[in-house]
N, C-alpha and C positions, 0 to 999 in steps of 0.2 A: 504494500500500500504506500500507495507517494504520501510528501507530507503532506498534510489540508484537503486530503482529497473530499469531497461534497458528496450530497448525494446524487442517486439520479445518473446511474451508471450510462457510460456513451457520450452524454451530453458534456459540451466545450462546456467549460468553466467562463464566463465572462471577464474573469481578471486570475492569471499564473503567474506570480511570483517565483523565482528559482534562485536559490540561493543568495537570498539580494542582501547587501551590507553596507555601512554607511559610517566611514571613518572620516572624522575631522584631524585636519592637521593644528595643534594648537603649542605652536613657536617649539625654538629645540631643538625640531625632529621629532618631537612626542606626538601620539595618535590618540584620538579621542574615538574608544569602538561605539559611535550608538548603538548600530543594529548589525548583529555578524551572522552571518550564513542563515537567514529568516527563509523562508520554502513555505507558501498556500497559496490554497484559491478558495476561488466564491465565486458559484454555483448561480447561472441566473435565475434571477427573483431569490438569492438566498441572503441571509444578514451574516456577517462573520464579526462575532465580538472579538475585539483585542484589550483584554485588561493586563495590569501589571500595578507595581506601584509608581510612585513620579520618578522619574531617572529611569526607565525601565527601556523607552524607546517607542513606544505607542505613538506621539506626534511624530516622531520619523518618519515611522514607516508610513502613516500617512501623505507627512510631504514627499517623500518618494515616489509614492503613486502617483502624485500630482506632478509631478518635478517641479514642484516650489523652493526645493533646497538645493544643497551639494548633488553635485551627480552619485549617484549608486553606483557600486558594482552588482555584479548578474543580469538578470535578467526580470521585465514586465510585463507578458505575452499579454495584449488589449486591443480588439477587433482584428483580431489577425495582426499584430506588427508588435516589436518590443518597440514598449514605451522610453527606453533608456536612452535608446540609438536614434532618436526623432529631435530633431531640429529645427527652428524659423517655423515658415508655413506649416509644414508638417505636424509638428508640434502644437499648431495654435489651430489647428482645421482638429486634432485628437480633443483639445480641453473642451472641444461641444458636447462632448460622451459623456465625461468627467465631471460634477460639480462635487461642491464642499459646503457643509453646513459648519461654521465657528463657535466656538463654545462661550463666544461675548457676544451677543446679538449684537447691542449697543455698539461695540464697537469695531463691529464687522460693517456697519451700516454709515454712507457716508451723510454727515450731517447737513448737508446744504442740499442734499436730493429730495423731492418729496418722493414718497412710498410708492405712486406710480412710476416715477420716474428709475425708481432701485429697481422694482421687478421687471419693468421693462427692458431697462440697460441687456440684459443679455440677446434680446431679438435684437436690438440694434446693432450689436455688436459682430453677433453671425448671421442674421438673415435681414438686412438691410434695405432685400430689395420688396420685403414687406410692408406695403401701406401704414400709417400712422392709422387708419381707423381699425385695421386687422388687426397691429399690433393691441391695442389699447382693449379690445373687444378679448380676447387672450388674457391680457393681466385682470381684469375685471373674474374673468371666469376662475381664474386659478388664485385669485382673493377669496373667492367664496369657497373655495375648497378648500383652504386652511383655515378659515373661518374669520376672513376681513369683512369688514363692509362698506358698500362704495364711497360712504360717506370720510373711508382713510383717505383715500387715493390722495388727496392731495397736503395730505398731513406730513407731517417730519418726524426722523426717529426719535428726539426725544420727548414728543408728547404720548411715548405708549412704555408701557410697563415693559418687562424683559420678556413675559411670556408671546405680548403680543410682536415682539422684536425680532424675536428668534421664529413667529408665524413669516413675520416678511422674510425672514432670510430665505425660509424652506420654500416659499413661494417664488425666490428670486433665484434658487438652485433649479428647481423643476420647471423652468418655463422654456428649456430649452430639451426636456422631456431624454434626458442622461441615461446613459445605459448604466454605469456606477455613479450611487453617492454616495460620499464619506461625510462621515458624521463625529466632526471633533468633539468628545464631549457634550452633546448638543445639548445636555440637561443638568449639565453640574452647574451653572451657574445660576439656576432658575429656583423658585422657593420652591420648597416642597410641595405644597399645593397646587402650583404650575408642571412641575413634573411629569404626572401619571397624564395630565392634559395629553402636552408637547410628546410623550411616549406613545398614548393611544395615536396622537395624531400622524407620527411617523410611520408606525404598523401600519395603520389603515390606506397609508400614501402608496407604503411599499407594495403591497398586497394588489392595488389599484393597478398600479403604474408596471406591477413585474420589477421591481427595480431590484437591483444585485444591492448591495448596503456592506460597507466596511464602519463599523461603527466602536469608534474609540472609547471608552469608560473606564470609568474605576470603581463607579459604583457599581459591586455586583447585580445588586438588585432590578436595576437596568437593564444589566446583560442578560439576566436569565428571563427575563420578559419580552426583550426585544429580540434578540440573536438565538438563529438555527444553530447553529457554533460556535466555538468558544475557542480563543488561541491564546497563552496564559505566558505571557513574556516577564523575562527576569532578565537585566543588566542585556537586554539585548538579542535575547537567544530564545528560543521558542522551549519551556518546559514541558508543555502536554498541550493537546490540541485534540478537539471531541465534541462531541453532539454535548446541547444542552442538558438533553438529559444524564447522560454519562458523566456527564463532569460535574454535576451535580450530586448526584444519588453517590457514586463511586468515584471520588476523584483518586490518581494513583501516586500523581506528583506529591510531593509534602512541600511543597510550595504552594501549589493548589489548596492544597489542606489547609494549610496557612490562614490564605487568604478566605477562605468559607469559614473557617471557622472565627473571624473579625468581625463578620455579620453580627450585627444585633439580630436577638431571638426575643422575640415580645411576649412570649410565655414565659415567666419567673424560672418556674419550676424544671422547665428544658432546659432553659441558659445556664440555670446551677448545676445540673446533670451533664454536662455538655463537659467531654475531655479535652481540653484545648492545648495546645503544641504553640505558646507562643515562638516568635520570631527573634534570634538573638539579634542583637544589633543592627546597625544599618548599614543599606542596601551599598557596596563600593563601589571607588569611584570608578569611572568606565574608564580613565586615565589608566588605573593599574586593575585591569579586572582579574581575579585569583586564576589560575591555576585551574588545568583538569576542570572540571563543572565548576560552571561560577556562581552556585548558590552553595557549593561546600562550605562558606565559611559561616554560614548562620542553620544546615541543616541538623537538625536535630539526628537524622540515622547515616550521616556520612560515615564513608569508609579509605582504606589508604586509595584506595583506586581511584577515589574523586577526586584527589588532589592530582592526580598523574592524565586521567584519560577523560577526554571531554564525550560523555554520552551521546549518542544518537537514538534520534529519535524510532520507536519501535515501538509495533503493532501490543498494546497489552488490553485484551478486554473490551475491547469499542472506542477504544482511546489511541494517542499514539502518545509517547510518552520517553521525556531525555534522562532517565535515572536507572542508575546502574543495578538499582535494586526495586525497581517496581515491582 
């Protein structure tokens, strides 16, 4: 089994990732490893969660899909063509496929636009030789699908809350009807109350539209609602990658375990019953990342062989999984 493979056996993956990595040069000769030897896809119409904790690589690998950052190594298999090797035109006729939803509404959103004018930007930008009344007829209908009303159109982003901020955004990613959208944190910055909203409201787009979703978070609770999959990144490196359900009920990584087991439990009575494996220390730096598996240095069941051999990832149980002793 390759890594991240989806389901829905035969069928192309909409986005193949292969061994893609993502080193900063930071003065010296020193390398900063964001993202080292990363490997998945996502399944059209599938969501692929990528959690981890901060420092982990999760924005990366995001702007790597995008190429909003440093160039990668490996490879971005997306409509037939790697994304890595695409330049000028090329490059800018792919980012039609491609949108991003930012984890700041607010400040994704530029201030002197009004709210027709943000969701429109994108028809103008690639399909130009569409009328102003076709375009505007367009943004109207895909306000109401996120749930604007015409009476925004001509308002500005800071007369609206963050829930309604981040509706423009998702409104101003889908109008040019993408085959993948990334989803940076789209709901960490939103109250709680806003959340399950902005969550219902992506599901129900996704499901609509068929759309593929790489959907960044940290909160789990997120990911097990939103994402068919689950890819569980540590310092960079893919620990375990699995269907929601598997990584849920059974996770095999103890990184995994880690991180499920941080969840609040809003039963008294289970939280105190609950065997928990905290996490020693913090997560190192990607400057000098350890040795052999780079979560030996905080794992609770390392062994000599972590320090020496960096795991691969392997078929365990419905999961694929980078530990020497799953």
């Amino acid at each position: 089994m390759s890594p991240g493979t989806s389901a829905g056996p035969g069928a192309a993956p909409t986005l193949a990732a292969l061994n893609l990595s993502v080193h900063y040069a930071v003065g010296a000769g020193r390398r900063l490893h964001a993202v080292d030897d990363v490997s998945f896809n996502i399944g059209h119409g599938e969501t692929l969660g990528v959690v981890g904790e901060s420092g982990s690589g999760k924005s990366t690998i995001a702007r790597a899909v995008l190429r909003l950052g440093p160039k990668a190594a490996g490879s971005i298999r997306f409509r037939g063509r790697d994304l890595l090797t695409l330049e000028g035109r090329e490059l800018r006729a792919m980012r039609e496929h491609l949108q991003i939803i930012f984890q700041d509404p607010l400040a994704s959103l530029d201030p002197r636009m009004s709210v027709g004018e943000i969701i429109e930007e994108p028809l103008r930008e690639f399909r130009p030789a569409e009328g102003s009344a076709s375009r505007r007829a367009q943004v109207l209908t895909m306000m109401d699908r996120v749930g604007l009303l015409p009476r925004h159109l001509n308002r500005h982003p800071h007369e609206f809350s963050g829930g309604q901020a981040q509706r423009i955004g998702i409104a101003r990613a889908l109008m040019l009807k993408p085959d993948l959208l990334v989803c940076d944190e789209p709901i960490s910055a939103l109250d709680a109350s806003i959340k399950s909203q902005i969550a219902n409201l992506l599901k129900d787009l996704q499901q609509e539209f068929q759309l593929s979703m790489l959907f960044i978070a940290h909160d789990l609770a997120s990911v097990r609602f939103s994402c068919d999959r689950i890819l569980v990144l540590y310092l960079g490196r893919i620990m375990e990658i699995g269907s929601r359900t598997t990584l849920f009920d059974a996770p095999r990584h103890p990184y995994t375990r880690a991180l499920l087991q941080a969840v609040p439990i809003a039963d008294p009575a289970r939280a105190r019953a609950r065997r928990a494996e905290p996490l020693r220390g913090e997560i190192p730096s990607p400057l000098t990342p350890p040795s052999g598996c780079v979560f030996r240095t905080r794992c609770p069941i390392a062994i000599a062989r972590c320090t020496s051999e960096i795991p691969q990832l392997r078929a365990v149980e419905g999961s694929e999984v980078a530990c020497h002793r799953a």
